[in-house]
GUGUMAR-339029 format. One record per residue (C-alpha): x, y, z. Coordinates in steps of 0.2 Angstrom, whole numbers, padded with zeros to 4 digits, always signed. Layout:
<nodes>
XYZ ...
</nodes>
This chain:
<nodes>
+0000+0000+0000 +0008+0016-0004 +0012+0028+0010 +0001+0040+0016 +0003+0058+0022 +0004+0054+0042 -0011+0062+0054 +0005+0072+0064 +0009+0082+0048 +0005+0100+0052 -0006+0112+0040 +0011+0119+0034 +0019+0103+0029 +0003+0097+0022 +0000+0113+0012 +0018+0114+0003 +0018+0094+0000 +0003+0096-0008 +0007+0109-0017 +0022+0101-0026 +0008+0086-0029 -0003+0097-0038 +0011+0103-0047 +0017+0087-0053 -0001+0080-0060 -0003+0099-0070 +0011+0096-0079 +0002+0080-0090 -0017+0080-0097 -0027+0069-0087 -0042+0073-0096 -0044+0055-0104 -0045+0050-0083 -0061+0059-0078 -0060+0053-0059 -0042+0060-0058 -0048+0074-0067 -0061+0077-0052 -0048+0073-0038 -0036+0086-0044 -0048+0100-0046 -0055+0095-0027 -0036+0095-0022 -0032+0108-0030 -0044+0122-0026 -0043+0113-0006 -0026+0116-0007 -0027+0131-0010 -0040+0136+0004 -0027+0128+0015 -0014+0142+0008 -0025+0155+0012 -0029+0149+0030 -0012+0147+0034 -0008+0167+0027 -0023+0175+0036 -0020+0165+0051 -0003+0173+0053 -0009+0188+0056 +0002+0192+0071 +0017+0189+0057 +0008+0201+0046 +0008+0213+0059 +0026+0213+0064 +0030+0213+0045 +0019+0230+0045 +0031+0236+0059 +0045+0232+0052 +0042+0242+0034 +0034+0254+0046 +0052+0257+0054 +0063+0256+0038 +0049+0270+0030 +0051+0279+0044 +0071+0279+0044 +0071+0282+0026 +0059+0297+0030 +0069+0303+0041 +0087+0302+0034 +0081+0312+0015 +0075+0325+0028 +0093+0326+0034 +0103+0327+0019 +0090+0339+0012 +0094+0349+0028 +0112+0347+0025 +0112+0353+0008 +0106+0372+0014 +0124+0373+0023 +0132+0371+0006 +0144+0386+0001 +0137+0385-0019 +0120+0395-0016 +0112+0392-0031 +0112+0370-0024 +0109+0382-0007 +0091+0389-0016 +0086+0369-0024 +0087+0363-0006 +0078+0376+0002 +0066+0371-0012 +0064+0353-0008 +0063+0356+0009 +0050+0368+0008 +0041+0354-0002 +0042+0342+0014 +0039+0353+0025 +0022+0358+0016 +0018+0338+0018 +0024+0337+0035 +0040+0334+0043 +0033+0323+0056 +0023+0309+0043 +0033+0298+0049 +0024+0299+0066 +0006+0299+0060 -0005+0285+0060 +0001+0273+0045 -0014+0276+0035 -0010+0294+0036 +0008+0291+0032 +0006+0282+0016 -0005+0297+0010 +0007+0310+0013 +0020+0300+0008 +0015+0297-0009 +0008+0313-0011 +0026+0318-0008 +0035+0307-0020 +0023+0312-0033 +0027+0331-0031 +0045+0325-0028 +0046+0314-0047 +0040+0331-0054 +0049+0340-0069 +0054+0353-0056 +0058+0346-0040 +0069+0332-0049 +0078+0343-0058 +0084+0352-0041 +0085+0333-0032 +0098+0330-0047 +0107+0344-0042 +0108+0341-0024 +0122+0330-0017 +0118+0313-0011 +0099+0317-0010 +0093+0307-0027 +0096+0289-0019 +0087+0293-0002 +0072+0298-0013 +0072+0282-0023 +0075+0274-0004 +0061+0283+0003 +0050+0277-0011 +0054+0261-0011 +0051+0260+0008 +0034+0268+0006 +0028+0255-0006 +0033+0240+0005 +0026+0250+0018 +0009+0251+0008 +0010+0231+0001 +0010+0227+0021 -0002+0238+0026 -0014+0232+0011 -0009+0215+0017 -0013+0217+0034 -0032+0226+0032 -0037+0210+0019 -0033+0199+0032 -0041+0209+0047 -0056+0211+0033 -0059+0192+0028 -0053+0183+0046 -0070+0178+0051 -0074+0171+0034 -0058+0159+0034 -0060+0142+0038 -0047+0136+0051 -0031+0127+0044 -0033+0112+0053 -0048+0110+0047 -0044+0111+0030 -0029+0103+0033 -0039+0085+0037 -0048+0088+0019 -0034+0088+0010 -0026+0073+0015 -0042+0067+0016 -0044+0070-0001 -0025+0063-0006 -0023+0048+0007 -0044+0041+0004 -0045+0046-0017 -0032+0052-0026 -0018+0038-0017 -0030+0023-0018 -0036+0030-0037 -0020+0030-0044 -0014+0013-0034 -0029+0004-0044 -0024+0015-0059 -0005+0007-0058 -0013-0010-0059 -0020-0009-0075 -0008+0003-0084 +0007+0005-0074 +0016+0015-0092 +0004+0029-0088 +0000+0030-0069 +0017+0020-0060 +0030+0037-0063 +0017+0049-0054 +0013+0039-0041 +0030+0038-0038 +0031+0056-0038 +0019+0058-0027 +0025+0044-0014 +0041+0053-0011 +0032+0069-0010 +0025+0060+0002 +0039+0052+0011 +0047+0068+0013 +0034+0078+0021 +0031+0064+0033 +0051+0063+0037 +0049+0082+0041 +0033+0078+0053 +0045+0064+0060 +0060+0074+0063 +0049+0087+0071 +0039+0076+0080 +0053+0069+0087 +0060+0085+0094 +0046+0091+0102 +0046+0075+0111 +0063+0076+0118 +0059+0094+0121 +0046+0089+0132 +0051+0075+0141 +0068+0086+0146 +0055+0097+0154 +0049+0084+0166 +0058+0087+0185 +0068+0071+0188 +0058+0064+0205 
</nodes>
């Protein structure tokens, strides 16, 4: 009987093994094999559900990914204001009047954005960069001396800032309409060890040419995420059992 994926696997090792099964049965037509057909679409768009749980159930890790953009936008901020400022002391008063320019520019957008609440931040801050890429402010950023790369910086920062922040609202938005992980989990290797393993065994049988090389994809898909559950397994045995007080 070939292996199936053990009861122990957690919804990430399930999710990724899977993944790489579904990957491995899109790359031929099974369209002559209308059960398999049905089995990979099931599989396929579980799988994916199971993705998604896992991703919307990280919220905390979205969230400490939100601070952490957060603080490198914030630095970024921070630093352009700085060389900007520099600039003004420089002895050429012509690169004297282009950063008095700019820095009237961020000071009409706030010096302090970086201190606002992040959706307010994001607003300010591409309104910013917008007037900033204009013909005439980056014509004076240009002339400026080491100004040009914190801009790009600062730009870069606010859009990883604004992916984050997007990410983190759909996942505050959908929450209660996700299905838990470990639910979905035990339907997908429902769905593997109860049809597609047991269809595909049956399948060898009678045309092992066609079905024998994915099954054996499959089983050390397989193999390998239940070595990982194993290994993990194992560890958070020893883990625990080092915990015990000796009597």
């Amino acid at each position: 009987m070939t292996i199936n994926y053990y009861h122990y696997c957690d919804s990430n090792e399930v999710s990724t093994g899977t993944s790489v099964i579904v990957g491995e049965l899109d790359k031929k037509d099974w369209s002559a094999d209308q059960i398999l057909s049905y089995i990979i679409a099931d599989l396929g768009t579980t799988n994916k559900d199971l993705t998604r749980s896992i991703e919307y159930s990280l919220s905390g890790a979205l969230a400490e990914n939100l601070r952490k953009e957060d603080e490198i936008a914030d630095n970024d901020f921070v630093c352009l204001k700085q060389f900007v400022k520099a600039n003004t002391y420089l002895p050429d008063a012509n690169l004297v009047q282009d950063a008095v320019d700019v820095w009237g520019l961020l000071k009409s957008h706030n010096l302090n954005l970086h201190k606002q609440s992040c959706e307010k931040q994001l607003a300010l801050s591409k309104a910013l960069l917008g007037n900033l890429d204009s013909a005439q402010f980056k014509a004076k950023i240009a002339n400026l001396i080491a100004v040009s790369p914190r801009v790009e910086k600062f730009k870069q920062s606010t859009s990883d800032l604004e992916t984050a922040y997007s990410k983190m609202m759909e996942a505050n938005a959908v929450k209660e309409n996700i299905t838990a992980p470990s639910a979905l989990k035990n339907e997908v290797r429902k769905i593997v060890n109860e049809r597609l393993l047991p269809h595909l065994e049956n399948a060898v049988e009678a045309m092992p040419e066609i079905y024998q090389e994915i099954l054996g994809v499959i089983t050390e898909t397989i193999e390998a995420v239940n070595a990982k559950a194993q290994i993990r397994k194992s560890i958070r045995s020893k883990a625990a059992s080092e915990e015990i007080p000796a009597e």
